[in-house]
C-alpha positions in Angstrom: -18.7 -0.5 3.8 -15.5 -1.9 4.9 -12.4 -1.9 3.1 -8.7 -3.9 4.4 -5.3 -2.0 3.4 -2.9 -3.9 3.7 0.9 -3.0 4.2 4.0 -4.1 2.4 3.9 -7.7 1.8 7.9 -8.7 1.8 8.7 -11.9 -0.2 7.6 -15.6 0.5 6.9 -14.5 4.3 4.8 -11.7 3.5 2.6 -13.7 0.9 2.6 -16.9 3.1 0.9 -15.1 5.8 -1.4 -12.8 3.5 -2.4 -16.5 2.3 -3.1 -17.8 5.2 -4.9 -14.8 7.1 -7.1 -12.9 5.0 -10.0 -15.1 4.6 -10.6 -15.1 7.9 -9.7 -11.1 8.4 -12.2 -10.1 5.5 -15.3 -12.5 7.6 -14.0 -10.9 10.5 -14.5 -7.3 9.2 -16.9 -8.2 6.6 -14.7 -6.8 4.3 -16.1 -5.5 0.9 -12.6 -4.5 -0.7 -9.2 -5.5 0.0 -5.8 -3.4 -1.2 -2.1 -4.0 -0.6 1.0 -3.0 -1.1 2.8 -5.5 -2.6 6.4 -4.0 -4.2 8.3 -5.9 -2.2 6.4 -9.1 -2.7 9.8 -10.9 -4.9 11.9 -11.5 -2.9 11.8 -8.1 -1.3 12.1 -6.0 -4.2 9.4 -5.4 -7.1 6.9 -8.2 -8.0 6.5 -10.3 -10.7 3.4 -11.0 -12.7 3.3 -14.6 -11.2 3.4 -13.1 -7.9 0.7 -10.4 -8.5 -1.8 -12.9 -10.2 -1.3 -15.1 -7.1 -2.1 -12.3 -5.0 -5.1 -11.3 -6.7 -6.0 -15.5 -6.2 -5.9 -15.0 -2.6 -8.5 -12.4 -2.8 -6.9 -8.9 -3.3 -8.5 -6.3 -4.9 -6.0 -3.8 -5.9 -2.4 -3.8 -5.3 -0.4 -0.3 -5.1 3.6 -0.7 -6.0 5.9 2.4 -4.8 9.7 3.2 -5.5 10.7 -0.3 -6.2 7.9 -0.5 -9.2 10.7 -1.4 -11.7 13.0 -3.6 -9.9 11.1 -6.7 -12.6 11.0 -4.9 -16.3 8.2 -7.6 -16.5 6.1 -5.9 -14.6 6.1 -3.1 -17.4 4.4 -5.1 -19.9 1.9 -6.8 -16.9 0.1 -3.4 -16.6 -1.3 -3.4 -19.6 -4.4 -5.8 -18.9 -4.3 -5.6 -15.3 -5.5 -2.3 -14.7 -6.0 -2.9 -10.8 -2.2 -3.1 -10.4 -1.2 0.6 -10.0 2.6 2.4 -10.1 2.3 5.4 -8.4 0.3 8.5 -10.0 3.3 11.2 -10.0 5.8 9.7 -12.2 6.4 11.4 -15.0 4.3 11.3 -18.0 5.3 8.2 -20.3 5.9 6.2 -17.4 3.9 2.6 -17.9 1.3 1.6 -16.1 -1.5 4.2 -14.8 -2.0 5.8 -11.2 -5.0 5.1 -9.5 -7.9 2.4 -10.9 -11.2 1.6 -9.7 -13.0 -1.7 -7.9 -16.3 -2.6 -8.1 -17.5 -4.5 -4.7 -20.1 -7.5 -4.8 -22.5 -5.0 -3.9 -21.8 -2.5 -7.2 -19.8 -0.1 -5.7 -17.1 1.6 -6.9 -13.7 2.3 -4.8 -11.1 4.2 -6.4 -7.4 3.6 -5.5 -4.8 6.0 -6.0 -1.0 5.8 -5.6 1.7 8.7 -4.7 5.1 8.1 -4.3 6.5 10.7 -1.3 9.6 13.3 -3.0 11.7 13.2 0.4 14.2 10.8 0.8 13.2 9.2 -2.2 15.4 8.1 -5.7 13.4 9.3 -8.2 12.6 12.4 -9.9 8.7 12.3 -9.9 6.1 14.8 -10.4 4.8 16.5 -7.0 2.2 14.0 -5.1 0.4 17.0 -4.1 -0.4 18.7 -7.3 -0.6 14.6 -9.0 -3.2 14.0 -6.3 -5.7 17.0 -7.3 -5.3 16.5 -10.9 -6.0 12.9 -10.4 -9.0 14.0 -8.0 -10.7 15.3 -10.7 -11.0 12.8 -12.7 -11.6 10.2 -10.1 -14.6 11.8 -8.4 -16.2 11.7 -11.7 -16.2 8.0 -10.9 -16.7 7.8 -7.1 -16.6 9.5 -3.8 -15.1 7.0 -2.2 -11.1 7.3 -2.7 -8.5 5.7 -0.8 -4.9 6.5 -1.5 -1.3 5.2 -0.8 1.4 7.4 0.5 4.0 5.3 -0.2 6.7 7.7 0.9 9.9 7.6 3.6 9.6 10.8 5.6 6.4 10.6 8.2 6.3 14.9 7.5 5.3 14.0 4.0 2.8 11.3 4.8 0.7 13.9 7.3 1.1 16.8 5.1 -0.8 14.7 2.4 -2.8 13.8 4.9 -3.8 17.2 6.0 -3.9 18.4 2.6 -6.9 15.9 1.3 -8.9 15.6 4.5 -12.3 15.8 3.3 -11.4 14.6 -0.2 -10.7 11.5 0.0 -12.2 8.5 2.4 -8.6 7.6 3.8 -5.0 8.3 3.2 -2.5 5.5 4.1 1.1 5.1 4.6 3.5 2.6 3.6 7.4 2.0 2.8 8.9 1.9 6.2 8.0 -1.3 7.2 6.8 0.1 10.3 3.7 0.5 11.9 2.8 3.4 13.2 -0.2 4.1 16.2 -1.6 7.4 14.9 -4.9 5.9 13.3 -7.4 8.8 13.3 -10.3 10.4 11.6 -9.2 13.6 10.4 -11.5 16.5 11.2 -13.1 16.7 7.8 -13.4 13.4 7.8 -11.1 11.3 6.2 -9.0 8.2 8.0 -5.7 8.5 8.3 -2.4 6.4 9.3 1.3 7.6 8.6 2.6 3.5 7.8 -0.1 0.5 7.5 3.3 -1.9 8.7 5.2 -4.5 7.2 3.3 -7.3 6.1 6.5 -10.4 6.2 8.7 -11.8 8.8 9.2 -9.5 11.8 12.3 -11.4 13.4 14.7 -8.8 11.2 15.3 -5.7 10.2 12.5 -4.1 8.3 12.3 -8.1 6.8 15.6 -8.4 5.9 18.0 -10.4 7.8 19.3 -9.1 10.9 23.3 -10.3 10.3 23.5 -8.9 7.1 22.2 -5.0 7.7 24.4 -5.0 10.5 27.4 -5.8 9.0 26.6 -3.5 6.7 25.8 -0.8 9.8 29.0 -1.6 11.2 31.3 -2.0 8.2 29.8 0.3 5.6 30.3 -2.1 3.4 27.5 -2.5 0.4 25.7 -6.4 1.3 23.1 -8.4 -1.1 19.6 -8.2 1.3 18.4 -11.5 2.0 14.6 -11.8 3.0 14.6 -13.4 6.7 11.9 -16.0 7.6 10.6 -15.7 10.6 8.1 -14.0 12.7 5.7 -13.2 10.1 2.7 -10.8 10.8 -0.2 -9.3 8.5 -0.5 -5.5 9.5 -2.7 -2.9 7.9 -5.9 -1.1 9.0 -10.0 -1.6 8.2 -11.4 1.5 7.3 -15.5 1.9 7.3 -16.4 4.4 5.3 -20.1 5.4 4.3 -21.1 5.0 0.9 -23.2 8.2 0.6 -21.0 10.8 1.5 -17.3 8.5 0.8 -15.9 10.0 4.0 -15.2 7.7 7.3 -16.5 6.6 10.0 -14.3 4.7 11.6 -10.1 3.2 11.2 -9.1 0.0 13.2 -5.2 -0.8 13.1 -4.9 -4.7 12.6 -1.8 -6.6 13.3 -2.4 -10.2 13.1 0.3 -13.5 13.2 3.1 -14.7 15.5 5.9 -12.9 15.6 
């Protein structure tokens, strides 16, 4: 089977070109399952529940959040009855909204997603991803053997250590928050697919998909400036991961960048 990650979708850019593209990506690929990373999908910070149900519209699966999960205190209340919109698993207990969920494909198969928020570099005080994750593993392989989770964490040490750590537990670990693909798509040696950032899925003509003028002023002057979403030069980026359904590990990762920047 084939499942589409897809990386941080950054305001009206970011969904315009996830709208526009993925239909044609998931024929392409023959796509069974489709997840994204969508925190940053208002107006660059958090997402509202308009905003995730016209997401899940375009054909999404599962969308994972990360460390800007409560930017919108609407979204708290919007977990309970969307259970395929995930916060990540290693926030402390009490925290709304549940970890990882599971998505059954046209063809009755069940994918689990699960979310980790990285400890490096990061604001909060959460839980640590790797203990979260083999908790969480428990449970989920009760479920399924097919498991893909979302680093969504800022240093790239992080992202391979998790990576190294659940090779042959998982089907695929992916990266996401720095808006930045990276080219290190492998299949780790026990079998599970692996990329340290899936990319920025919103206007590329910026910095990290904000506009240029204002994060260099604030570079230059040190000065604190009000982000402002740029518009131009959007790309989709993520990575199709084929994974077989008996065993859950995979066979194969192709990085995907797709749009005109």
């Amino acid at each position: 089977m084939n499942i589409l990650c897809i990386g941080d979708v950054v305001g009206k850019p970011g969904r315009s070109v996830l709208d526009e593209l993925l239909s044609g990506l998931k024929e392409e690929f023959a796509v069974d399952c489709v997840i994204v990373n969508a925190e940053n999908a208002a107006g660059g910070s958090g997402i509202t529940a308009r905003i995730a149900n016209q997401i899940f519209r375009m054909g999404c699966d599962a969308i994972t959040m990360g460390d800007h999960v409560w930017d919108r205190p609407e979204l708290q209340e919007y977990f309970e009855g969307h259970p395929q919109i995930i916060r990540p698993e290693n926030f402390p207990e009490g925290a709304p909204g549940k970890g990882w969920c599971l998505i059954e494909t046209s063809a009755k198969i069940k994918v689990a997603v699960l979310s980790l928020l990285g400890r490096v570099f990061v604001k909060y005080y959460t839980d640590c991803p790797f203990r979260a994750a083999k908790a969480a593993l428990d449970k989920i392989r009760q479920e399924t053997d097919i498991i893909i989770v979302d680093v969504h964490a800022e240093a790239t040490s992080e992202k391979v250590a998790l990576g190294w750590f659940l090779d042959g537990k998982v089907s695929a670990v992916v990266g996401t928050h720095t808006h930045i693909q990276t080219a290190d798509e492998r299949i780790l040696p026990q079998g599970t697919a692996y990329i340290t950032d899936l990319g920025m899925t919103g206007p590329y003509d910026s910095v990290i998909g904000q506009t240029t003028e204002k994060i260099i002023n604030r570079f230059v002057t040190g000065m604190p400036v009000r982000f402002e979403v740029a518009r131009e030069g959007a790309l989709l980026c993520g990575a199709v991961i084929e994974v077989d359904e008996k065993t859950g590990l995979a066979r194969a990762i192709t990085r995907i960048q797709r749009g005109t920047p």
